[in-house]
N, C-alpha and C positions, 0 to 999 in steps of 0.2 A: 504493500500500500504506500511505502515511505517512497518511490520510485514511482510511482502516478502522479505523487502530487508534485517532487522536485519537476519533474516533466512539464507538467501544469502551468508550475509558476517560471522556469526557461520557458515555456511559449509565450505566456504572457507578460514578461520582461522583453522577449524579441518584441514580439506588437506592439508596445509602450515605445521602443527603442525606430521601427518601422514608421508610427505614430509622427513620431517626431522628425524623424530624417523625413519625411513626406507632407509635414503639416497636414496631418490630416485625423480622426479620431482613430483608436485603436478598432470602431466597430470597423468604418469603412475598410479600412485595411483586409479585416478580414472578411468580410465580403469581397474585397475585389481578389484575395488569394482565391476563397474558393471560386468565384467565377472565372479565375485563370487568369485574370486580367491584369494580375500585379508579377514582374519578374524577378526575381529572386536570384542570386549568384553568388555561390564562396569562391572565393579565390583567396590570394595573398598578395600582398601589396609589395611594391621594390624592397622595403627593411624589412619582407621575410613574418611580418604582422598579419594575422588571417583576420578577413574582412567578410561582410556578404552584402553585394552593392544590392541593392533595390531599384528597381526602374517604372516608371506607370508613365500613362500618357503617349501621345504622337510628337512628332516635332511640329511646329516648334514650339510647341508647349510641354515637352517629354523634362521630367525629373528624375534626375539619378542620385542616388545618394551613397554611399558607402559606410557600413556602419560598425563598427570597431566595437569592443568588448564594452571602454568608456568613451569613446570617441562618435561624433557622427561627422562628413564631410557630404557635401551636397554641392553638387554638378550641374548645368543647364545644359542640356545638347542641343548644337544647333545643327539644322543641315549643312552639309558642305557646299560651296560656292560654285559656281558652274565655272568653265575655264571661262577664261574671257576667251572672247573670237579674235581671229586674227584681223590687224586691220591691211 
């Protein structure tokens, strides 16, 4: 039972932590994981620090954020610029 609840309250410290990197309530969050529509990703950062960025949204209103144990960092994506044409 002691391994339910620690589980429980790491979900719901990640949502708190998601909440925040995304300004938004921990409900909507989770609504938009289970509707699939929140991205999620662990990786590990250049100093070897593991992270799990967060993504929602389109461009160019897409938010990313990356969220550290104590840390949050938060990214705007833009689209990329078209080449210019030759003149």
């Amino acid at each position: 039972m002691t391994e339910q609840r620690e589980m429980y309250h790491e979900i719901s410290t990640l949502l708190g932590h998601l909440a925040a990197a995304l300004e938004m309530s921990a409900e909507r969050v989770a609504h938009l994981l289970e509707a699939g529509d929140l991205d999620l990703r662990m990786d590990t950062d250049e100093e070897g620090r593991p992270f799990i960025e967060a993504a929602h949204g389109a461009a160019p209103n897409r938010v990313v954020a990356r969220v550290y144990r104590d840390t949050v960092f938060r990214a705007r994506e833009t689209p990329a610029s078209p080449p210019d044409e030759p003149t």
